[in-house]
C-alpha positions as CSV (number, residue, x, y, z in Angstrom):
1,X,13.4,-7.5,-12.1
2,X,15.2,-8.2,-9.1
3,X,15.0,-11.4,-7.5
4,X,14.2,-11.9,-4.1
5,X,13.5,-15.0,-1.4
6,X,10.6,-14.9,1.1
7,X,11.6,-13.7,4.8
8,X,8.1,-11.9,5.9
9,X,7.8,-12.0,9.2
10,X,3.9,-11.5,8.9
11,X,1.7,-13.2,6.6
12,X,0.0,-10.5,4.2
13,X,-3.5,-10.8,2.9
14,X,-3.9,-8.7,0.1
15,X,-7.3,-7.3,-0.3
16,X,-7.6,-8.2,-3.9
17,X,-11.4,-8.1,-5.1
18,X,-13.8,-11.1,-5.3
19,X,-13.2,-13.6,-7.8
20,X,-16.1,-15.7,-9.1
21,X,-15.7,-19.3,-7.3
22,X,-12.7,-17.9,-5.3
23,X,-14.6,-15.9,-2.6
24,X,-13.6,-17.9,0.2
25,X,-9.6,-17.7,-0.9
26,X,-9.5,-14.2,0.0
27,X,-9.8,-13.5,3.9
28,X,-10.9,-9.9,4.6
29,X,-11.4,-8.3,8.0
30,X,-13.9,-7.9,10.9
31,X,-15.8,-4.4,11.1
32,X,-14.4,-2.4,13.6
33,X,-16.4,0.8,13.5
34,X,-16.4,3.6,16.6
35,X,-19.1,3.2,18.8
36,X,-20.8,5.9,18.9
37,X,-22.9,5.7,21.8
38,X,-27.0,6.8,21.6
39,X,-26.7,9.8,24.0
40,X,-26.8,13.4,22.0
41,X,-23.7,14.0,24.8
42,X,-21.5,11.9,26.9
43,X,-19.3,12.9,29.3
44,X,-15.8,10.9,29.3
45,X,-14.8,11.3,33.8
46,X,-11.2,11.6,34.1
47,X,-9.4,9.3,36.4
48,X,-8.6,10.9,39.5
49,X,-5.6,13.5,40.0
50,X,-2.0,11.6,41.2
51,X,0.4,13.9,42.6
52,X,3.8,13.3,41.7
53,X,6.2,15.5,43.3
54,X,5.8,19.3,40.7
55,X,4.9,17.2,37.6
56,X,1.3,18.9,36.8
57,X,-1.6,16.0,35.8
58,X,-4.4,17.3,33.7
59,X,-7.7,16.7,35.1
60,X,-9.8,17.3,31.9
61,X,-13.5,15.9,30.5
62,X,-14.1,15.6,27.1
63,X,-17.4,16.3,25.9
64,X,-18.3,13.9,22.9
65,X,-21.6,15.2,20.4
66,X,-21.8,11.5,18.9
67,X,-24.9,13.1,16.6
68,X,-22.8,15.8,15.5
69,X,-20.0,13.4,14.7
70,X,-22.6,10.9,12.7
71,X,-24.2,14.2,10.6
72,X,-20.4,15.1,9.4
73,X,-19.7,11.0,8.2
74,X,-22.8,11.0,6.6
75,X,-22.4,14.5,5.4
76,X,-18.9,13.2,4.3
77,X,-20.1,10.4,2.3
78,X,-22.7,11.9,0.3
79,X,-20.3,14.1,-0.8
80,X,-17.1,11.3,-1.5
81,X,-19.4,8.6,-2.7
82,X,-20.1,9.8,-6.6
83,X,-16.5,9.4,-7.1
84,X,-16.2,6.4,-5.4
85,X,-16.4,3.5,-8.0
86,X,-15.8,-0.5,-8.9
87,X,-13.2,-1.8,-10.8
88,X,-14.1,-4.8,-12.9
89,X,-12.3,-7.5,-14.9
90,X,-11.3,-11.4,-16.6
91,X,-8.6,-13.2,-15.5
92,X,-7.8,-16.4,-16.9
93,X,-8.2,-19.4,-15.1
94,X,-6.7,-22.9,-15.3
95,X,-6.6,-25.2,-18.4
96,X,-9.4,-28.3,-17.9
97,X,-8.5,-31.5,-19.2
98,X,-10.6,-30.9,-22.0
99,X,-8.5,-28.1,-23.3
100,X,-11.3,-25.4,-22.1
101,X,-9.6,-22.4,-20.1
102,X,-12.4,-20.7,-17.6
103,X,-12.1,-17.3,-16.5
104,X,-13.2,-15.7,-13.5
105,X,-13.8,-12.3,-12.7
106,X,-11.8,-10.0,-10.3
107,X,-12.9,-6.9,-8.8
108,X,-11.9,-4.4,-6.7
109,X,-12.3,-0.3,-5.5
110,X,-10.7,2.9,-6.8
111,X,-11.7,6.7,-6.9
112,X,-11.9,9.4,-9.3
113,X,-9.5,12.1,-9.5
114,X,-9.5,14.2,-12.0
115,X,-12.5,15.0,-14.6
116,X,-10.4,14.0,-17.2
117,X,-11.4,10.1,-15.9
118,X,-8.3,9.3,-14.2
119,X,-9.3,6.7,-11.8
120,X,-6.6,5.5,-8.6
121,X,-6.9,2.1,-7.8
122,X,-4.4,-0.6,-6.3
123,X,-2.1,-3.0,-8.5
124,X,-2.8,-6.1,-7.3
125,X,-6.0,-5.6,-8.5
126,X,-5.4,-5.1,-12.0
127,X,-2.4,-6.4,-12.6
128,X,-3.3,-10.3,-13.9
129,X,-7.0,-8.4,-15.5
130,X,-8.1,-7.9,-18.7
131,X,-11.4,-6.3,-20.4
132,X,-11.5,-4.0,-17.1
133,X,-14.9,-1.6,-16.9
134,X,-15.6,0.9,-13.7
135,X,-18.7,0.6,-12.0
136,X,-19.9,4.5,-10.8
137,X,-22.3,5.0,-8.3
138,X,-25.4,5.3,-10.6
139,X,-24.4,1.6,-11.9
140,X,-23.0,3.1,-15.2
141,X,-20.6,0.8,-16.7
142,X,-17.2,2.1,-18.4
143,X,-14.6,0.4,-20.6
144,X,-10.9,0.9,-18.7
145,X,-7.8,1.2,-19.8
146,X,-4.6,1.1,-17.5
147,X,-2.4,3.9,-18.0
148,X,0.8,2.3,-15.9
149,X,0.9,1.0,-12.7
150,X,3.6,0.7,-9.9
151,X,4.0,-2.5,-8.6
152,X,6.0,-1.7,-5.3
153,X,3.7,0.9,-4.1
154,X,0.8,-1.0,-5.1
155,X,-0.7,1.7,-7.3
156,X,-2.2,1.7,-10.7
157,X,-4.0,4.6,-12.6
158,X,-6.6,3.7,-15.1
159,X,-8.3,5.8,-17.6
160,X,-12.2,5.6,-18.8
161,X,-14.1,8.6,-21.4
162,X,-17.3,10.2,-20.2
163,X,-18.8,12.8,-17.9
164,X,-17.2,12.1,-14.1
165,X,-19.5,12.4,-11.8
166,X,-17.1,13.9,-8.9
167,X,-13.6,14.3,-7.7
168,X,-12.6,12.6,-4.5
169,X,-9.8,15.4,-3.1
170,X,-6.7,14.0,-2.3
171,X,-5.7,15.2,1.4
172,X,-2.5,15.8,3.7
173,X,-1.2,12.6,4.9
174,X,2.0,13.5,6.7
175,X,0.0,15.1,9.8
176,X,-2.4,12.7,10.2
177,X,-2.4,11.3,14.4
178,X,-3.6,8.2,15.8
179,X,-7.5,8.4,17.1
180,X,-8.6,10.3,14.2
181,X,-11.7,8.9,12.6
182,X,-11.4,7.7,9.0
183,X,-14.1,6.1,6.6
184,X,-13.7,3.5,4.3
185,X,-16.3,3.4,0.8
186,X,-15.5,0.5,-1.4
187,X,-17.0,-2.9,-2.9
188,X,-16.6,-5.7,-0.3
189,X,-17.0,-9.2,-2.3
190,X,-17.3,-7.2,-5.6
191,X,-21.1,-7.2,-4.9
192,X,-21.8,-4.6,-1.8
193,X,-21.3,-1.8,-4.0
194,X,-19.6,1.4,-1.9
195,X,-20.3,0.4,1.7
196,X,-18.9,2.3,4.1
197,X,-16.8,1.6,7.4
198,X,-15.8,3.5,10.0
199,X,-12.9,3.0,12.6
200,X,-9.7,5.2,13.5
201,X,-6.3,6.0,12.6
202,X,-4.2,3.3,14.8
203,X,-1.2,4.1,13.7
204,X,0.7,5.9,11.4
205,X,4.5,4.8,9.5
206,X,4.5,1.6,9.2
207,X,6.5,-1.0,7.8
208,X,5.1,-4.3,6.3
209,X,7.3,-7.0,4.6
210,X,5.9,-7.8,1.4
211,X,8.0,-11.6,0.9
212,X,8.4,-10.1,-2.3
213,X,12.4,-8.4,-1.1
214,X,10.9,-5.5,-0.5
215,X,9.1,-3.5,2.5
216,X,5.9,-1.4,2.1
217,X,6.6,2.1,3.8
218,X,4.9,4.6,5.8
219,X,1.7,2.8,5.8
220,X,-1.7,3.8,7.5
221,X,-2.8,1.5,9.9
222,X,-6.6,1.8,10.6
223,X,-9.4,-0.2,12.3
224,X,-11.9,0.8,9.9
225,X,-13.1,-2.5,8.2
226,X,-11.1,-3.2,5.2
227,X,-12.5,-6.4,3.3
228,X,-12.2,-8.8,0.2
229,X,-13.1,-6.0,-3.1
230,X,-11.9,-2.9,-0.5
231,X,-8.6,-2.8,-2.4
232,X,-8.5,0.5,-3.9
233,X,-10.7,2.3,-2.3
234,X,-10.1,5.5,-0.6
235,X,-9.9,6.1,3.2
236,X,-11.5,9.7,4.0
237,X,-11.0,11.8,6.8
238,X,-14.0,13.8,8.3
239,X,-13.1,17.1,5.9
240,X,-14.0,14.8,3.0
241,X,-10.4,14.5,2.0
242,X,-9.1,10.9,0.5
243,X,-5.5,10.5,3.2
244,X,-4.9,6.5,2.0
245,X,-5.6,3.7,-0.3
246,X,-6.9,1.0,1.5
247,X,-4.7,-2.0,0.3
248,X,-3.8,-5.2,2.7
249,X,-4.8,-6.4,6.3
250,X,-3.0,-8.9,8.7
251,X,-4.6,-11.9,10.1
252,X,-1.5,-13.4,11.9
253,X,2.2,-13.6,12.5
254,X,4.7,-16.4,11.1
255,X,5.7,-16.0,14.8
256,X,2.8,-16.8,16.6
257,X,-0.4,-18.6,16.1
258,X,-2.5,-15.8,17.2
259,X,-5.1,-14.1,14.7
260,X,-5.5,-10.7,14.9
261,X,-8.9,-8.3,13.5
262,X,-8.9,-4.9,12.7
263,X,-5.5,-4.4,11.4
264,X,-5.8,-3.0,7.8
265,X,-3.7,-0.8,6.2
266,X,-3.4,2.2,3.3
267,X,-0.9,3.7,1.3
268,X,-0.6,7.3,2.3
269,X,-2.5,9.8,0.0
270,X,0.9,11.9,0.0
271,X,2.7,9.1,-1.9
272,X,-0.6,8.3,-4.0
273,X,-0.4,11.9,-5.2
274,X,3.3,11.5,-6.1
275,X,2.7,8.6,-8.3
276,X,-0.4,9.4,-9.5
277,X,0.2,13.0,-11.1
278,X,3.6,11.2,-12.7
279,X,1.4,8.6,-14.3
280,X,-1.1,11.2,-15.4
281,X,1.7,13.6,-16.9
282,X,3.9,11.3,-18.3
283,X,2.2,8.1,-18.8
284,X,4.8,6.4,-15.8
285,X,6.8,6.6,-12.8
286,X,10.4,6.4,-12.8
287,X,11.8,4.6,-10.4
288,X,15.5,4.4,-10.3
289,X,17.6,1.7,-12.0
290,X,20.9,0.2,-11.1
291,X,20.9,-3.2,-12.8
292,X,21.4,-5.7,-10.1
293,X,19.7,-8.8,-9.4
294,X,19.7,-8.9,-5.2
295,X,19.0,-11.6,-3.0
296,X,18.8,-9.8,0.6
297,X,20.9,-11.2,3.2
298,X,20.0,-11.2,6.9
299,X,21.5,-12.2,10.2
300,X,20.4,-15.7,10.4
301,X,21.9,-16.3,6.3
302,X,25.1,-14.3,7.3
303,X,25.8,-16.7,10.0
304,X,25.1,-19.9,8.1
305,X,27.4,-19.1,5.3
306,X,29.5,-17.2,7.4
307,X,29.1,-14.1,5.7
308,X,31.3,-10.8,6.5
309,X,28.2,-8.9,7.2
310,X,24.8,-9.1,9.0
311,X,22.8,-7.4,6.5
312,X,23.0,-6.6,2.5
313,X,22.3,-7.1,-0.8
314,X,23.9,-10.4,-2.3
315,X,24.1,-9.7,-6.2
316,X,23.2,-12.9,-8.1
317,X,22.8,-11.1,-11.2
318,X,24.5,-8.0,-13.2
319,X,22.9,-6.8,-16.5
320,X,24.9,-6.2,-19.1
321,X,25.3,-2.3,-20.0
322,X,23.5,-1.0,-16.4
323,X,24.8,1.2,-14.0
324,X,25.9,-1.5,-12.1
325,X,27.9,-3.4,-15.2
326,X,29.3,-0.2,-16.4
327,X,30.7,0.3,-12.4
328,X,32.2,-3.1,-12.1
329,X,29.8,-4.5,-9.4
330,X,29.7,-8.8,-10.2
331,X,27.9,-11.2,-9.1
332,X,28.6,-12.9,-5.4
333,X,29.1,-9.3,-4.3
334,X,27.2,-8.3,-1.4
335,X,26.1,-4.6,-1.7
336,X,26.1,-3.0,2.1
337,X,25.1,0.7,1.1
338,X,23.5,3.0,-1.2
339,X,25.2,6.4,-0.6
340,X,24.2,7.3,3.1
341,X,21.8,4.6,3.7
342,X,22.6,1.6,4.9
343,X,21.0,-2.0,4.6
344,X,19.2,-3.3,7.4
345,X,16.6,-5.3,9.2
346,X,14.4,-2.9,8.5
347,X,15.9,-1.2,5.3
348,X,16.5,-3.5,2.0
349,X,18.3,-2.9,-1.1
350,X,15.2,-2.1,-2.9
351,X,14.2,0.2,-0.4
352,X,17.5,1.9,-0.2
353,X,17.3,2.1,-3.8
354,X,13.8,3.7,-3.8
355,X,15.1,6.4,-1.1
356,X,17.1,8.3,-4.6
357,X,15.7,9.6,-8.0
358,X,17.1,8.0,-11.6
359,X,20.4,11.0,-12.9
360,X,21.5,11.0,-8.9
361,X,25.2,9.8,-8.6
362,X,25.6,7.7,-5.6
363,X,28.3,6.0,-3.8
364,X,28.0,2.1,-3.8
365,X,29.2,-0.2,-1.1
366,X,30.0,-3.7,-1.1
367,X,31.9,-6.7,-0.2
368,X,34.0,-8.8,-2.4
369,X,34.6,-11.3,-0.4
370,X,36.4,-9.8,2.6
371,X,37.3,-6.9,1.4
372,X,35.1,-3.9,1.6
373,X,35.2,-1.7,-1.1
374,X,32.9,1.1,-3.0
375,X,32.3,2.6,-6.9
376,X,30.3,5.8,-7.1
377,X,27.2,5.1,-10.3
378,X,24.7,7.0,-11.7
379,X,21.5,5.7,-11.7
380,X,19.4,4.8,-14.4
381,X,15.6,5.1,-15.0
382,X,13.4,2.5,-15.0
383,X,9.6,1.3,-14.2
384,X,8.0,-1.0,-12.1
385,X,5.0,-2.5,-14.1
């Protein structure tokens, strides 16, 4: 596993489930839902015309049925919510004095999809868990087992036997545009079983630094209320369709001591799919494998030790027989590029890495000390569990 040094720029609360005792150690987020306002109609008055020179200004009103947009959510939950379920387990807890070790339980969200009882949920949720169960919607209970799980993506596929009561559809995510209303169903607190929240799509393609040497990519950002036990759970648009995992909010900045509400975020349905369906058919996803241990490098470390480069990838370990070993890269280098893409502020090694697939032959660039220099490798496969 690669090492790595905490530079996050924002602090990240992950929205891992409720654990027994340790409620208040997980912050979650404020409901932001549209307001839809009582009127069957309301008419939105444009602001008036400014001419500027030829450049035409619209002068539109939009015509908002809030009733017709409350039947469609409601219509839209009562069809998602059978395949919405809760995913429960143990996790041990600390040693007492007297040699007793308490557990505690965690829980979290996730979502049917297939009728085979593969069940999407996040990671961090079952990661440290053992003796997991689902909750469905009825309140039937179901023994869980975790088929693999991705830890950079924050994905994990479980598997439970029985009749499934639905499929939550997996949706489009690469067209989805800011304004669009999305719903939330999940467990907040491990207790509020499928409650659902509605807000907006904010924002789409964005970038979150884990801490962990890694970025998390292309995320959803949504005002629809994500809290403590949402993890997992799908966001739906209004065609019924699951377009994200709801997985993390932000309550602040390591630059500021503002808070902030309404700021969660979801993996994109498109990159669920992808790992997902690799899971299902082949019981993992590769990711690929050079065999380096990287510490990234950025401007403010490049100065101090007077680095050759702004950005990179300082190696601090090699393992022997990888890609990397068998291509001559040693420690102290300080890898710049993976084929075409370069490390940034905004790119790191891993997610360089993460940009090719395990077989593809890539050239490597790097500094030893001052001298610049490259070694094409193949890449190896490997998961992230």
């Amino acid at each position: 596993m690669d090492t790595s040094q905490r530079f996050g720029i924002v602090f990240l609360i992950i929205v891992i489930a409720a654990v027994s005792g340790l409620v208040g150690a997980y912050i979650g987020g404020t409901m932001v839902a549209s307001n839809f306002t009582a009127m069957s109609t309301e008419q939105i008055e444009p602001t008036p015309t400014i001419q500027a020179g030829e450049t035409q200004i619209l002068n539109t009103a939009i015509t908002i049925n809030s009733s017709e947009i409350d039947t469609v959510i409601t219509k839209v939950v009562e069809e998602i919510e059978p395949a919405v379920v809760t995913v429960v387990g143990t996790i041990p807890g600390v040693q007492t004095f007297f040699g007793r070790t308490s557990e505690s339980q965690v829980s979290g969200s996730g979502f049917i999809v297939s009728e085979n009882g593969y069940i999407v949920t996040n990671n961090h949720v079952v990661e440290d868990a053992s003796d997991l169960y689902v909750v469905l919607s009825d309140g039937t209970e179901l023994e869980a087992e975790i088929v693999s799980r991705d830890i950079y993506a924050d994905l994990a596929v479980l598997k439970v036997e029985g009749t499934m009561p639905a499929v939550a559809p997996l949706g489009d995510s690469e067209d989805l545009k800011p304004g669009e209303t999305v719903i939330a169903i999940g467990s907040p607190l491990g207790t509020f079983r499928n409650s659902v929240t509605v807000g907006v799509i904010s924002a789409t393609g964005r970038t979150l630094d884990t801490g962990e040497g890694y970025n998390m990519e292309n995320l959803i950002q949504t005002d629809a209320a994500i809290n403590s036990g949402n993890s997992g759970g799908p966001l739906v648009n209004l065609a019924g369709e699951v377009i994200g995992v709801n997985t993390l909010v932000v309550r602040g900045s390591s630059s500021s001591s503002a808070s902030a509400e309404g700021l969660g975020f979801a993996i994109p349905s498109d990159t669920v799919e992808l790992i997902a369906n690799q899971i299902i058919e082949k019981g993992y996803f590769a990711r690929p494998y050079l065999g380096v241990g990287v510490q990234n490098i950025n401007s403010s470390i490049a100065e101090r030790y007077n680095l050759p480069v702004e950005w990179g990838g300082y190696v601090t370990e090699v393992i022997s027989g990888s890609p990397a070993a068998q291509g001559g890269l040693r420690v102290n280098d300080i890898i710049t590029r993976l084929g075409d893409i370069a490390i940034t502020e905004d790119t790191t090694y891993l997610n360089a890495l993460f940009m090719y697939q395990p077989g593809d032959e890539i050239e490597v660039e790097f500094y030893r000390g001052s001298q610049k220099m490259t070694v094409v490798i193949v890449l190896a496969e490997t998961t992230a569990q």
